[in-house]
matplotlib code that plots the C-alpha trace (Angstrom):
import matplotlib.pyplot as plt

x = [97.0, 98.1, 100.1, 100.5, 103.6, 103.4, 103.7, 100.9, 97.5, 95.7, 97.0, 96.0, 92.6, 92.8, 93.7, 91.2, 88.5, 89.7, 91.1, 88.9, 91.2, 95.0, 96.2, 98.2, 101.6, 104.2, 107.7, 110.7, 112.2, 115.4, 113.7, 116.5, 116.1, 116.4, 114.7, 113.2, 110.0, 110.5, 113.8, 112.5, 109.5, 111.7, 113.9, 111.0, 109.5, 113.1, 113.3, 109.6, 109.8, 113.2, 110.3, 107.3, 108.6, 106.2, 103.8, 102.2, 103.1, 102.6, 104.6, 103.9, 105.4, 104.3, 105.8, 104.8, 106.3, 105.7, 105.7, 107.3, 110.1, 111.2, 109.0, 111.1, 110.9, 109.1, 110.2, 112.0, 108.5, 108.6, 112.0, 110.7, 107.3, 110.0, 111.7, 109.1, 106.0, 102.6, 103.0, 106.6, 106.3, 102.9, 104.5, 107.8, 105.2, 102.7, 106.1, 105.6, 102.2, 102.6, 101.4, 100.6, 101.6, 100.9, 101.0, 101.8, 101.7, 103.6, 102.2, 104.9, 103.2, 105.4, 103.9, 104.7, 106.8, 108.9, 107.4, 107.5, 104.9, 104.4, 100.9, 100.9, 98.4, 98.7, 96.9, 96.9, 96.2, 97.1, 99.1, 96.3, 96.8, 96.7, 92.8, 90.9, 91.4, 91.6, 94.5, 98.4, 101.2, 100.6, 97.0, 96.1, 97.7, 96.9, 93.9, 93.1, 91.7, 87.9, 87.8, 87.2, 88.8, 92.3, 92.5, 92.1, 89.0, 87.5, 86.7, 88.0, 85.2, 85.3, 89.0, 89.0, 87.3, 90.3, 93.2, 96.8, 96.3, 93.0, 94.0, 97.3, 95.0, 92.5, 94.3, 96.5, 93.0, 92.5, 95.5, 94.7, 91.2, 92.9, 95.4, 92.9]
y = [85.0, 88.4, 90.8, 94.1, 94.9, 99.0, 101.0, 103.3, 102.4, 105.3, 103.2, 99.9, 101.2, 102.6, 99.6, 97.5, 99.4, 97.6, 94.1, 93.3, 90.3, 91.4, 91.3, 94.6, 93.2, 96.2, 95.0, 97.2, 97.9, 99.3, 102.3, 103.1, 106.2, 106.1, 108.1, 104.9, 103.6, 100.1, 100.2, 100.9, 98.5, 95.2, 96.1, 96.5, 93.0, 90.8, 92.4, 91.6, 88.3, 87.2, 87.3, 86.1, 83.4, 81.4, 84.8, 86.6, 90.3, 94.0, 96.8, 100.0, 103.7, 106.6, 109.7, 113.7, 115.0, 119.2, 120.6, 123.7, 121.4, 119.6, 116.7, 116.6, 115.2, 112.3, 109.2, 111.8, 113.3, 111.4, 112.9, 116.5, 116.4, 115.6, 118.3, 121.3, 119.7, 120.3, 124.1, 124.4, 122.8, 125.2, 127.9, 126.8, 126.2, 128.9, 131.0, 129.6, 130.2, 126.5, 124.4, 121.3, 117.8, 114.1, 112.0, 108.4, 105.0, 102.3, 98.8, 95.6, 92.0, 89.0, 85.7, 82.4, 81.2, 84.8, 86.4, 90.3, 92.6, 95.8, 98.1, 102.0, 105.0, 108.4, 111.6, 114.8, 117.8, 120.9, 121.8, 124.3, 126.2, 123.4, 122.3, 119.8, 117.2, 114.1, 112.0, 112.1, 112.9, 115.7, 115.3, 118.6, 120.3, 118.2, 118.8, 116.4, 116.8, 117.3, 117.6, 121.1, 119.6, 118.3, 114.6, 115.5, 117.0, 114.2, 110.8, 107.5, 106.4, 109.6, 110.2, 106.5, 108.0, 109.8, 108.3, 106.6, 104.6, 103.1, 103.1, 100.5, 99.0, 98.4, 96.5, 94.3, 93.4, 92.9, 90.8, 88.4, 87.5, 86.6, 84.5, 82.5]
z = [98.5, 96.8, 99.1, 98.9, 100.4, 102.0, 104.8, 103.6, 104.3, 102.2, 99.8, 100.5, 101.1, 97.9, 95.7, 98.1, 96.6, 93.1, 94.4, 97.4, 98.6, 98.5, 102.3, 103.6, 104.3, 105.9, 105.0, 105.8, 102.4, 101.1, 98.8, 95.6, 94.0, 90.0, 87.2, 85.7, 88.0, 86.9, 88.2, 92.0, 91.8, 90.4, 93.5, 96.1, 94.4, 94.9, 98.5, 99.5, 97.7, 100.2, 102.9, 101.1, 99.4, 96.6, 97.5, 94.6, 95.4, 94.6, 95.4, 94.4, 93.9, 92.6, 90.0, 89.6, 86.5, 86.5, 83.2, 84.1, 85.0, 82.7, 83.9, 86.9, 89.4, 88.6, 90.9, 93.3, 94.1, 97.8, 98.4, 97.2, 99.5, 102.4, 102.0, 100.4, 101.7, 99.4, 100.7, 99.3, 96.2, 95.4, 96.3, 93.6, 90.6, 91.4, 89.9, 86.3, 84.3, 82.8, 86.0, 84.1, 86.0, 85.5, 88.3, 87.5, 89.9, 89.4, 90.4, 90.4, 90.5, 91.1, 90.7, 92.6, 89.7, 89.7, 86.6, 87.0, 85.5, 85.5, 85.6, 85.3, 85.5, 84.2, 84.6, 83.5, 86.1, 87.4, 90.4, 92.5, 96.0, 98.9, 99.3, 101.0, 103.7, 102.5, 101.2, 101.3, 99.6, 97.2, 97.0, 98.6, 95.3, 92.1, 90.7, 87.8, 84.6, 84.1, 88.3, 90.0, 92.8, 94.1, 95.3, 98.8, 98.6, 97.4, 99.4, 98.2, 95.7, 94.4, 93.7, 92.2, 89.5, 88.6, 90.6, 89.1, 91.3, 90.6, 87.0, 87.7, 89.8, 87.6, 85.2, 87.9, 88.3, 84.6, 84.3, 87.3, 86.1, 82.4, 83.9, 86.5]

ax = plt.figure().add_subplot(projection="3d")
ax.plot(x, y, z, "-o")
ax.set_aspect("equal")
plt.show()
């Protein structure tokens, strides 16, 4: 059985899209903060395996580098939403003319032996005014690239097409099918 080990389930539902038979497992984890993504996910994949021992695992966590920034804050996005919420952080990068971003998921896979891999997906967009419904985190204001719409205003299929997510996702899945 392959857990995915979250609190969120936008983003189970998400990565179920792409692996139909991982099983949503909510652990409480301890959530470091570092500048280095791998750094968080090989923590989030020893805690998790302590309570799902001989498991095959995923964790995931996700990055929002601003151009206009420095490519900060990357990792520290979560933190940033928490504090500025999508509204704040518009209204902060709607000040510079460069509002590039790339918004970048993480995915951590440990296998029953203890062998850690890591999966990522990139994507270049913009950062727009708040729009749409749909989604979490910061998806009201990213708009990706080739996509006159932000995440949120698009349904799950839809944003798949573009999505981080569905990118790290998609080859987890690659990797599991070459090493059935």
């Amino acid at each position: 059985m392959l857990y995915f080990v979250t609190g969120n389930q936008n983003k189970f539902l998400e990565g179920q899209k792409i692996i139909s038979d991982m099983k949503l497992t909510k652990i409480d984890l301890d959530e470091i903060q570092a500048i280095d993504p791998s750094i968080i996910i090989e923590h989030k994949l020893k805690q998790a395996r302590l309570q799902l021992p001989d498991s095959q695992i995923i964790v995931d966590d996700s990055a929002m580098e601003f151009a206009a920034l420095n490519n900060f804050p990357g990792p520290l996005i979560k933190w940033m939403l928490g504090s500025l919420g999508v509204d704040g952080i518009w209204e902060m990068i709607s000040k510079y003319d460069d509002r590039v971003a790339y918004t970048s998921a993480w995915i951590g896979h440990i296998d029953e032996t203890g062998k850690i891999n890591f999966f990522q997906g990139k994507v270049k967009g913009e950062i727009v005014e708040p729009k749409g419904e749909n989604g979490f985190g910061f998806d009201a204001i990213f708009k990706p690239n080739g996509s006159d719409k932000t995440f949120a205003q698009m349904d799950t299929d839809e944003k798949n097409k573009y999505s981080h997510r569905a990118m790290a996702f998609g080859l987890l899945k690659d990797y599991l099918q070459g090493n059935k």
